[in-house]
Backbone as CSV, one residue per row, in Angstrom:
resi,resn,N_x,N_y,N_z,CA_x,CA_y,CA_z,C_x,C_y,C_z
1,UNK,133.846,167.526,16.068,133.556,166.081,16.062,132.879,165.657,14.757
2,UNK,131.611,166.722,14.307,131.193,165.973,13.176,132.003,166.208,12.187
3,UNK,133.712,166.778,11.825,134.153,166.757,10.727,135.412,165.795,10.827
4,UNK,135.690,165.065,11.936,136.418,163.735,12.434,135.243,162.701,11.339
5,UNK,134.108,162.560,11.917,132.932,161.756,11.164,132.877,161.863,9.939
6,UNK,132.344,163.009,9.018,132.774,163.268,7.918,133.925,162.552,7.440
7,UNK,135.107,162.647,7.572,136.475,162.517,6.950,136.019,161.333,6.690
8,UNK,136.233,160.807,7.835,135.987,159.207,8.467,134.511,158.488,7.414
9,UNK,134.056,159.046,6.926,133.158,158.658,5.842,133.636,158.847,4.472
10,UNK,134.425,160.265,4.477,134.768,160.427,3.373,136.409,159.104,2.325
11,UNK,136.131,158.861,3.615,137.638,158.037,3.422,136.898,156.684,2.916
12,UNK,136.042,155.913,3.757,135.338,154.727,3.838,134.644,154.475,1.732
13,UNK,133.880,155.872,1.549,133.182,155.635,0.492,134.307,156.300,-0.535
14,UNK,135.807,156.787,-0.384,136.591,156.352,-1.394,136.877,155.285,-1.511
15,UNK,136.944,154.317,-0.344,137.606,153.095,-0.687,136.634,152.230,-1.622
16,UNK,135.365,152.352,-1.607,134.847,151.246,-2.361,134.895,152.135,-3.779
17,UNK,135.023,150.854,-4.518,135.747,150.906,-6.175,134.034,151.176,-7.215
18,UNK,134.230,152.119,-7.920,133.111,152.366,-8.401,133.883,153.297,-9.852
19,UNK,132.669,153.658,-10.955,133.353,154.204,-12.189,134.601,155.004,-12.542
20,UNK,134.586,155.814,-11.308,135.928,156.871,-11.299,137.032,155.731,-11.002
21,UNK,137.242,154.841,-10.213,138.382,154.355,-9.750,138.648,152.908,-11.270
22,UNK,137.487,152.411,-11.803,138.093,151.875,-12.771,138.643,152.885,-13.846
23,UNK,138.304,154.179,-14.158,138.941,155.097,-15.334,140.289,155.400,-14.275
24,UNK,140.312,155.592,-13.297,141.885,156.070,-12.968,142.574,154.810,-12.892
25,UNK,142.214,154.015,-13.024,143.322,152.310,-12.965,143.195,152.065,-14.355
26,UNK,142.438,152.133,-15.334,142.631,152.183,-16.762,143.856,153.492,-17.370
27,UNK,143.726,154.411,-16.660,144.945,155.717,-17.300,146.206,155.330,-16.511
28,UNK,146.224,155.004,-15.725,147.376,154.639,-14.505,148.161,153.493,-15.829
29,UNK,147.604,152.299,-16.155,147.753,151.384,-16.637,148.469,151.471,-17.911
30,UNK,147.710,152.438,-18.955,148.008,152.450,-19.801,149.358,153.927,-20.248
31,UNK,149.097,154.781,-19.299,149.775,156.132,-19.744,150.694,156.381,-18.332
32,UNK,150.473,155.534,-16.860,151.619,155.746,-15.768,151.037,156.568,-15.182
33,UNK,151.914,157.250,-14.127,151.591,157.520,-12.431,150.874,159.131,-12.856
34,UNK,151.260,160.007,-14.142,151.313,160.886,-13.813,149.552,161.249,-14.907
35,UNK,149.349,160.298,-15.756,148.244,160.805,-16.124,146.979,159.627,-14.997
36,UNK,147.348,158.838,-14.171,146.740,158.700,-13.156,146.079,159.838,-12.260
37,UNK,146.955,160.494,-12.176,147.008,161.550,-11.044,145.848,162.717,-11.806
38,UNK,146.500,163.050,-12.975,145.317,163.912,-14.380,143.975,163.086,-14.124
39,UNK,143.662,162.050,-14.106,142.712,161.687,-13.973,141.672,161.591,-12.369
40,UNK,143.048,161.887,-11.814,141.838,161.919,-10.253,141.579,162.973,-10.395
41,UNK,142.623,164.089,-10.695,142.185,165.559,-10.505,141.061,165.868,-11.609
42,UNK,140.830,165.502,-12.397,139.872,165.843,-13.437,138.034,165.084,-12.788
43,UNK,138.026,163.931,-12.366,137.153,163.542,-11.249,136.880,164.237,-10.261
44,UNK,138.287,165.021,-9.351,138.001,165.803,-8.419,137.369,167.254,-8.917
45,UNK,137.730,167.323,-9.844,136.950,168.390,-10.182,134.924,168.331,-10.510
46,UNK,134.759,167.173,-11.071,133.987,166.954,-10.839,132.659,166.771,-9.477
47,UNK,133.400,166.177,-8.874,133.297,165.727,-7.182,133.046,167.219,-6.548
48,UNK,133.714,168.653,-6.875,133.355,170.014,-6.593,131.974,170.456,-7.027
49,UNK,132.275,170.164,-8.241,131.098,170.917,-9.128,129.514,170.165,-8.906
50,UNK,129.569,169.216,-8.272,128.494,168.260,-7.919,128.203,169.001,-6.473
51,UNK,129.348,168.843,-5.903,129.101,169.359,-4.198,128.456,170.914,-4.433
52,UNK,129.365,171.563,-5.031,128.928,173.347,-4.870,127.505,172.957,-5.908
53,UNK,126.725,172.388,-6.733,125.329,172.263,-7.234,124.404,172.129,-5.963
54,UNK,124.959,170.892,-5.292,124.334,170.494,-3.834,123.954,172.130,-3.183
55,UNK,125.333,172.409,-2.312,125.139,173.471,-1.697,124.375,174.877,-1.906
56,UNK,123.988,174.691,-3.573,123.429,176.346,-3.993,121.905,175.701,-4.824
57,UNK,121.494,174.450,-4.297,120.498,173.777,-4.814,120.041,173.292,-6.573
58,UNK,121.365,173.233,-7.248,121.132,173.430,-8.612,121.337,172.209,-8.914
59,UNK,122.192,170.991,-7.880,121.564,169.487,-8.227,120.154,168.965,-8.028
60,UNK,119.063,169.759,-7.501,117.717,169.549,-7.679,117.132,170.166,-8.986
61,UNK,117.658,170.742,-9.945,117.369,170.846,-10.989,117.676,169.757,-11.514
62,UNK,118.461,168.563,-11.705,118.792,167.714,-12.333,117.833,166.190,-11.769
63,UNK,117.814,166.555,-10.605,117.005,165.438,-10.381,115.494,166.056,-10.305
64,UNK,114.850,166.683,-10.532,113.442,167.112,-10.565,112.953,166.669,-12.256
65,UNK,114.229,167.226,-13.082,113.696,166.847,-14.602,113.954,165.214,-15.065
66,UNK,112.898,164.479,-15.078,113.658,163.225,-16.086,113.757,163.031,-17.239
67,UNK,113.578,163.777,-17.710,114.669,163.522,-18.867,115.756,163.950,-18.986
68,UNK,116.243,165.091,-17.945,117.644,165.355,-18.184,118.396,164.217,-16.849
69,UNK,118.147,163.823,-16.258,118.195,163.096,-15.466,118.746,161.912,-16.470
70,UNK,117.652,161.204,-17.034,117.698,159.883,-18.122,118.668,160.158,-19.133
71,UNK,118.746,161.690,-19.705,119.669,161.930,-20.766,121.256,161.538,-20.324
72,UNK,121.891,162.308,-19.043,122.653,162.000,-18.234,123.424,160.608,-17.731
73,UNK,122.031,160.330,-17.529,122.824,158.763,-17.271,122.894,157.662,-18.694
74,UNK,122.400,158.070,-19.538,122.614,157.117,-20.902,123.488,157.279,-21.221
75,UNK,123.683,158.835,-21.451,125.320,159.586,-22.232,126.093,158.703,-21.071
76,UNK,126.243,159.130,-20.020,127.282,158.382,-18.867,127.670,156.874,-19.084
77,UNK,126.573,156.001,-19.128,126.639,154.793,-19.371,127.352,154.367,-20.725
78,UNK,126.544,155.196,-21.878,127.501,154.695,-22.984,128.899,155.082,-23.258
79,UNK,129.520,156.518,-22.240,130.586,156.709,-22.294,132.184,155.681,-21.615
80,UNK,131.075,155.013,-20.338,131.763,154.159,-20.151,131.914,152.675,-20.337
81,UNK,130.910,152.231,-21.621,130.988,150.919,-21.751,132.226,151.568,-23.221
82,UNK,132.172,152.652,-23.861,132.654,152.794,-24.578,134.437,152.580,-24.118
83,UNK,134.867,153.383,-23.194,136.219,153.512,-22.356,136.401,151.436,-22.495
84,UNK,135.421,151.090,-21.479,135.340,149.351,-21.549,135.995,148.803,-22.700
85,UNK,134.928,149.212,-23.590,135.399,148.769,-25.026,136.799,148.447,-25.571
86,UNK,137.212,149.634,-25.358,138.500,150.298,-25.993,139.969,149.846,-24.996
87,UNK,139.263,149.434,-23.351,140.014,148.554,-22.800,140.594,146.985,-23.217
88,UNK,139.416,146.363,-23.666,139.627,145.382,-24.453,140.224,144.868,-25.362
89,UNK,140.218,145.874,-26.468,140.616,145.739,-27.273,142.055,146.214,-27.393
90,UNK,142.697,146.864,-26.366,143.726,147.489,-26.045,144.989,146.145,-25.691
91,UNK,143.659,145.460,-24.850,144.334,144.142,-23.976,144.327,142.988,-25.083
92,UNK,143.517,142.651,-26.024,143.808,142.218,-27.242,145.039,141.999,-27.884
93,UNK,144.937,143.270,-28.333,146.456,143.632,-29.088,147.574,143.446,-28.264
94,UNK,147.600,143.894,-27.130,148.906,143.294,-26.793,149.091,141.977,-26.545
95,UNK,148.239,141.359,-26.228,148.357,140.029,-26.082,148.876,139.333,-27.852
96,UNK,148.205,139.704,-28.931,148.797,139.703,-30.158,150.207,139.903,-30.149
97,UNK,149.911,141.059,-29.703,151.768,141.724,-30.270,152.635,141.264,-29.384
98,UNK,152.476,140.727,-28.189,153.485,140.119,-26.984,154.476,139.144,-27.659
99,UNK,155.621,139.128,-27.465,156.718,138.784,-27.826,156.772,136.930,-26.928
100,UNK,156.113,137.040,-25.820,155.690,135.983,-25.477,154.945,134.834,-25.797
101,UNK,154.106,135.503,-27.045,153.565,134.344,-27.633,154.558,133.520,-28.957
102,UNK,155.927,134.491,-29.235,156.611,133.819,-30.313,157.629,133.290,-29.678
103,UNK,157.462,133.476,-28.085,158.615,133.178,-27.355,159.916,133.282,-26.996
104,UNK,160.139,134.735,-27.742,161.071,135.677,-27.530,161.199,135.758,-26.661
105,UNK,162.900,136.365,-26.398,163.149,136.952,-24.510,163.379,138.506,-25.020
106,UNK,162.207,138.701,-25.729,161.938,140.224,-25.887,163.309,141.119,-26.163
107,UNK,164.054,140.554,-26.917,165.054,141.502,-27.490,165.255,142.591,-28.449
108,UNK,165.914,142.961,-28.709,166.199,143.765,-29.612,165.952,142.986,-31.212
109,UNK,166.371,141.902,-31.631,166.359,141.546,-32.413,165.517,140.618,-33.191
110,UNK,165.268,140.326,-34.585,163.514,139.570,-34.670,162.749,140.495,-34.635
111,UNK,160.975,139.734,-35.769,160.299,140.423,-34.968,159.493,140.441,-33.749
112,UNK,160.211,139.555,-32.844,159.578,139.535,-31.476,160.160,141.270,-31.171
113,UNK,161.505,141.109,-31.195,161.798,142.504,-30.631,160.983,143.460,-31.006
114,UNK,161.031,143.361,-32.371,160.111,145.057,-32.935,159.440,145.077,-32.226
115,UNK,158.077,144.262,-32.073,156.890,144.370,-31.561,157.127,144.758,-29.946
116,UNK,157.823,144.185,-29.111,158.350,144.299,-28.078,158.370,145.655,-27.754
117,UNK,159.378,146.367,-28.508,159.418,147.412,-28.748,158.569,148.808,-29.002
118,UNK,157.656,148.013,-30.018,156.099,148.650,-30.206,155.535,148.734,-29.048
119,UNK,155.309,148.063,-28.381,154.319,147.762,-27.674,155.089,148.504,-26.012
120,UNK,156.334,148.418,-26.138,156.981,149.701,-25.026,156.406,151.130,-25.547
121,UNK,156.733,150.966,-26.574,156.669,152.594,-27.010,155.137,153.065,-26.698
122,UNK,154.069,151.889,-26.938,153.150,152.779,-26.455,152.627,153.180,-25.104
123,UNK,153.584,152.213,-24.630,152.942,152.318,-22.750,154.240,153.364,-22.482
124,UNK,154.986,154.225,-22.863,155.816,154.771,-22.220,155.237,156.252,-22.859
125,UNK,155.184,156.472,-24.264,154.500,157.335,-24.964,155.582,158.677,-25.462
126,UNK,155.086,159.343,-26.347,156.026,160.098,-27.059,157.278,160.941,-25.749
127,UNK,157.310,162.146,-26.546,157.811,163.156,-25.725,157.215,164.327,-25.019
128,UNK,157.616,165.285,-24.714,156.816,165.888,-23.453,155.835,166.732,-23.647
129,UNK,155.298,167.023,-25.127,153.952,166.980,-25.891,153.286,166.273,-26.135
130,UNK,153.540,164.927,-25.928,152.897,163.728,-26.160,152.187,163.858,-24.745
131,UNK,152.792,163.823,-24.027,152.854,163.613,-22.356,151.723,164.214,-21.884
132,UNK,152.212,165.642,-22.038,151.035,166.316,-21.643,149.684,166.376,-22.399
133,UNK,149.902,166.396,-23.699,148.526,165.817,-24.134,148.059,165.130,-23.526
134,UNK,148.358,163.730,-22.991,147.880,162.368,-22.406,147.275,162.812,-20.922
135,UNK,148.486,163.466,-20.679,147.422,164.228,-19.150,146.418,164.696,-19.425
136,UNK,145.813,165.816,-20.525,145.321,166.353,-20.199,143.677,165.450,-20.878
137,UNK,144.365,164.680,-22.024,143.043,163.679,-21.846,142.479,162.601,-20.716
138,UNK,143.408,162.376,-19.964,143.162,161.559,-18.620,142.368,162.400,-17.803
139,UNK,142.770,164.072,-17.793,142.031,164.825,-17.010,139.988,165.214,-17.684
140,UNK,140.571,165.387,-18.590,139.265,165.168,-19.005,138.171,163.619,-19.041
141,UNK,138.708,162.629,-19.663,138.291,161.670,-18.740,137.484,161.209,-17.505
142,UNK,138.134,161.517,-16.762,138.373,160.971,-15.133,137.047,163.038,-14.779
143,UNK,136.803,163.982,-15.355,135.956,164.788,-15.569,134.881,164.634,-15.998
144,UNK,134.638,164.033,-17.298,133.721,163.459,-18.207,132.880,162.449,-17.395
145,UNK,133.792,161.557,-16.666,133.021,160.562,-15.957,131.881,161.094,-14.772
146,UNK,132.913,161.658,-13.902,132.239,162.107,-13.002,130.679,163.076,-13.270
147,UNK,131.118,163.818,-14.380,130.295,164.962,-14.262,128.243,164.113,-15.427
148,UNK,129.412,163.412,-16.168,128.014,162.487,-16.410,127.644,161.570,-15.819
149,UNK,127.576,160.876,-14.682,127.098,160.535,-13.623,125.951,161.676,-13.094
150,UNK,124.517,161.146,-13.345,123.536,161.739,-12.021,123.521,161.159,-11.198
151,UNK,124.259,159.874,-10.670,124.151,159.260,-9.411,125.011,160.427,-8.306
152,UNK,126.034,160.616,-8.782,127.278,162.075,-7.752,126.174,162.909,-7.707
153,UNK,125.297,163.683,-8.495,124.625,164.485,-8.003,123.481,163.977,-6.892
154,UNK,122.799,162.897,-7.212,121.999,162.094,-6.045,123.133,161.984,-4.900
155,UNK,124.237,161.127,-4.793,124.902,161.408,-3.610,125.148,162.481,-2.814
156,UNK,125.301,163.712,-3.598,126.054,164.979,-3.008,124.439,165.538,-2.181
157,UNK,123.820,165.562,-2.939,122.317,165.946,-2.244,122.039,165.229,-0.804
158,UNK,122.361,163.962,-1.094,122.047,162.945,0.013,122.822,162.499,1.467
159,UNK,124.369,163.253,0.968,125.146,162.676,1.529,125.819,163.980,2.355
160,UNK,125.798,165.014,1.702,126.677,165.922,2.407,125.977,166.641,3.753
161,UNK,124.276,166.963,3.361,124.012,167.430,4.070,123.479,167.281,5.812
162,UNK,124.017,165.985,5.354,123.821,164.875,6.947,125.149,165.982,7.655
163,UNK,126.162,166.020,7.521,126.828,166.549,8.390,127.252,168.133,8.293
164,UNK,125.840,168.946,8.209,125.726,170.202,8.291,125.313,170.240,10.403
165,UNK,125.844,170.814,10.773,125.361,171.286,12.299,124.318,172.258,12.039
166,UNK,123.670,171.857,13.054,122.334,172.691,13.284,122.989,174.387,13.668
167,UNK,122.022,175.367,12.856,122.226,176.508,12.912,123.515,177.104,12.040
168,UNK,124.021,176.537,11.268,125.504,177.067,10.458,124.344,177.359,9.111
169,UNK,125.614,178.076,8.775,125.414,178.460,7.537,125.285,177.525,6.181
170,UNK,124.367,176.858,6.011,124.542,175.897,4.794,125.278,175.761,3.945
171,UNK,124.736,177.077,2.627,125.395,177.000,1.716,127.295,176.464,1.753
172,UNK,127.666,177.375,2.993,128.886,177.706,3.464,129.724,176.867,3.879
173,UNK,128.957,175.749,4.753,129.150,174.374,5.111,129.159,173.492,4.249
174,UNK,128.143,173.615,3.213,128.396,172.408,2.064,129.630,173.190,1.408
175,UNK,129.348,173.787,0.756,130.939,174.209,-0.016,132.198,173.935,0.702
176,UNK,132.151,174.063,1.838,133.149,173.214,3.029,133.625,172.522,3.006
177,UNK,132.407,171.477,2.996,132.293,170.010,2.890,132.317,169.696,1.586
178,UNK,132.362,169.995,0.754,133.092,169.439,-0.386,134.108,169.828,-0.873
179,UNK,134.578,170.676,-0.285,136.157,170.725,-0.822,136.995,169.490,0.021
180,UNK,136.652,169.649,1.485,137.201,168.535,2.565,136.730,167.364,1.958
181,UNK,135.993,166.546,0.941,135.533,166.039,0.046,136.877,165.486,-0.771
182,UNK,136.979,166.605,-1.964,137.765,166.428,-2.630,139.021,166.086,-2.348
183,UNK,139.557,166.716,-1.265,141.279,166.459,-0.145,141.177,165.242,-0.094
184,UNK,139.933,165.089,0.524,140.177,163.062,0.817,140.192,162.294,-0.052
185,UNK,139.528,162.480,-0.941,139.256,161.881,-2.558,140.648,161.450,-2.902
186,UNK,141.645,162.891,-3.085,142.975,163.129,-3.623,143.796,162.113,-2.846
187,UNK,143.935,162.243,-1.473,144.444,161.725,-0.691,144.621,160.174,-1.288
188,UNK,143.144,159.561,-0.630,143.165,157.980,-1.563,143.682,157.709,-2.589
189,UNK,143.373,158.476,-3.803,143.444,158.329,-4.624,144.988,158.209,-5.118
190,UNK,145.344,159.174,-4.770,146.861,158.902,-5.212,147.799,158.442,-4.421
191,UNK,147.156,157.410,-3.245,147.945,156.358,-2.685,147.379,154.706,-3.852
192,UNK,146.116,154.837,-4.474,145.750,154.143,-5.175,146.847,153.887,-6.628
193,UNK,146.815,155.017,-6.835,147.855,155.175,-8.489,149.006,154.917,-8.089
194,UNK,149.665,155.584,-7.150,151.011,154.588,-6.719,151.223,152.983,-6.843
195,UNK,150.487,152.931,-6.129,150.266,150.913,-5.716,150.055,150.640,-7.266
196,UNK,149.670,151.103,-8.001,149.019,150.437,-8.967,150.490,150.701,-9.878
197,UNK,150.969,152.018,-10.212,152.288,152.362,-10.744,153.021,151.392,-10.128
198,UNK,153.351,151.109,-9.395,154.516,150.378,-8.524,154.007,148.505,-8.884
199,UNK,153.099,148.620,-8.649,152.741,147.045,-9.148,152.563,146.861,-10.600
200,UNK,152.312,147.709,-11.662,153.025,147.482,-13.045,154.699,147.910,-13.142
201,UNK,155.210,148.226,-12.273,157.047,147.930,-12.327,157.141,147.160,-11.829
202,UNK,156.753,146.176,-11.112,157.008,145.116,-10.473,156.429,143.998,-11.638
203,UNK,155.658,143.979,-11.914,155.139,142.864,-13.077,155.013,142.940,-14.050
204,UNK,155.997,143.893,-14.374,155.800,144.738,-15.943,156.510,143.516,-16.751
205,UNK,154.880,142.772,-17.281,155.083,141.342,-18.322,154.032,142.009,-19.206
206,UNK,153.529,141.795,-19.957,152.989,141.832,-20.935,151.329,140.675,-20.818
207,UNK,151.877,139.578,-20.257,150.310,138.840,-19.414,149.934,139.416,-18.453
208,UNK,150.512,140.492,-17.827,150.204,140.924,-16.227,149.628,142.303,-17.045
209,UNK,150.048,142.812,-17.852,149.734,144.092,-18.292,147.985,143.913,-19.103
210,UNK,148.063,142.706,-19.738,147.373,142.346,-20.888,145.568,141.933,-19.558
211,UNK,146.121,141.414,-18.450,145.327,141.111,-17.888,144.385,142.518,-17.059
212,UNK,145.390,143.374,-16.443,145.135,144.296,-16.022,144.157,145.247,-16.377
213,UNK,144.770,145.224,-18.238,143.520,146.103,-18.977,142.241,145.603,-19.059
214,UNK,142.305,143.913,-19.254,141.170,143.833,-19.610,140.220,143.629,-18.472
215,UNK,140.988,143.602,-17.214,139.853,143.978,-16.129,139.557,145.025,-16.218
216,UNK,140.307,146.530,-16.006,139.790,147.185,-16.121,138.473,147.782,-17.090
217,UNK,138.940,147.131,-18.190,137.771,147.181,-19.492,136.610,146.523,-18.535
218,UNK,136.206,145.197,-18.514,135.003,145.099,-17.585,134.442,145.291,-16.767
219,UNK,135.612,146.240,-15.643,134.830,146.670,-14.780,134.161,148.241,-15.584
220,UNK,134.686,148.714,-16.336,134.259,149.969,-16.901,132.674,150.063,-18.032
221,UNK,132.818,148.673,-17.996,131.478,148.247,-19.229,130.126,147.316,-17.800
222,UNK,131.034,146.604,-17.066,130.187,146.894,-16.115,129.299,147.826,-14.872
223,UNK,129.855,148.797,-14.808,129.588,150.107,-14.198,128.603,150.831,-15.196
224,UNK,129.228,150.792,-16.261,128.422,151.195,-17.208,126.984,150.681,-17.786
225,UNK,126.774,149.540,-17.658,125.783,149.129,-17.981,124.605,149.126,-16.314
226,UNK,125.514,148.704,-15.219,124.399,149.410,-14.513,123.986,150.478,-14.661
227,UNK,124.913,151.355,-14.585,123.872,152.883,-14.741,123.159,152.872,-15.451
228,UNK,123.017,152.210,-17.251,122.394,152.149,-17.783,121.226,151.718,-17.330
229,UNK,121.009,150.459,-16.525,119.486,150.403,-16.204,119.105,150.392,-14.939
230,UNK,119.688,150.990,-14.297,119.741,151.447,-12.347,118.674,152.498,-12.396
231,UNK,117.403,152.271,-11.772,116.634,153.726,-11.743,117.377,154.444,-10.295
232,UNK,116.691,155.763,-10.335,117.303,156.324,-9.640,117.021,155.948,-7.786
């Protein structure tokens, strides 16, 4: 029963949208379904390494020291107003380079087309070295985030060990419980990158694209700047 409950939590606090889910709708956006996916798994990896700290008590090293605590969340914060940043300015340029503002029907020909063109080429991206590069920076990413976050380590401390049963084995149970953690994480998550893949083929305009980023950019500079001044 208490791992019906669990799930059933674990599902609830994927759904609400917080730093990891604006970096996987920023990679989804810009690089497609599959460095989406690089990016949950690189989070989920994170989401482990927080849980197994929990379970073997080595996220109370992080929250006992403040300054590594404070160091943590600054680096974190400025990493993601930085991502923000770079959303923006992403959504900028295409809005520049959109073939829509010269009022092209985005052809081949002109330079509406070139740009048109440009501006495919970068949302589709090289060849299958290109590709995987891009994964594997999405995976790092969607890693980076998570793991500089001390708030995941405050959660994992706070959160997992509510549904340990009396008399089990702790350690054993949290490590448990965060892998059953991560499954659900995955789960959401890449019903999230779908919808989101599938709704840039469906509105794949260049205002719908242009808009997309630059939410994502603010929600990523906003996340970011709370942490910046969120005590713990």
């Amino acid at each position: 029963m208490f791992l019906l409950a669990f799930v059933g939590s674990c599902f609830l606090i994927a759904m609400i949208p917080g730093a990891s889910t604006a970096v996987i709708l920023r990679q989804t956006l810009r690089e497609g379904r599959g460095s989406g996916m690089a990016a949950t798994l690189g989070n989920e990896t994170g989401i482990l390494l927080w849980g197994l700290a929990a379970a073997f008590g080595l996220s109370a090293l992080v929250l006992a020291s403040e300054v590594a605590y404070d160091v943590m969340r600054v680096a974190g914060a400025a990493f993601l107003v930085f991502m923000g940043v770079q959303s923006l300015r992403n959504a900028w340029r295409t809005g520049r380079d959109s073939p829509e503002r010269d009022g092209s029907g985005g052809g081949d020909a002109g330079p509406g087309g070139g740009r048109a063109a440009a501006v495919a080429g970068q949302e589709t991206g090289g060849g299958p070295g290109e590709e995987r590069g891009g994964r594997r920076r999405s995976y790092l990413l969607g890693f980076s985030t998570c793991l500089a976050n001390p708030k995941a380590a405050v959660f994992a401390m706070s959160f997992l060990p509510q549904f340990v049963p009396g008399g089990a084995n702790v350690p054993l149970t949290l490590t448990l419980l965060a892998v059953v953690w991560v499954l659900v994480d995955i789960v959401w998550y890449a019903v999230f990158v779908w919808m989101v893949a599938r709704a840039k083929l469906i509105f794949n305009r260049a205002v719908v694209r242009r808009r997309l980023e630059a939410v994502s950019g603010v929600l990523l500079i906003g996340f970011g700047l709370r942490l910046a001044v969120e005590a713990r």
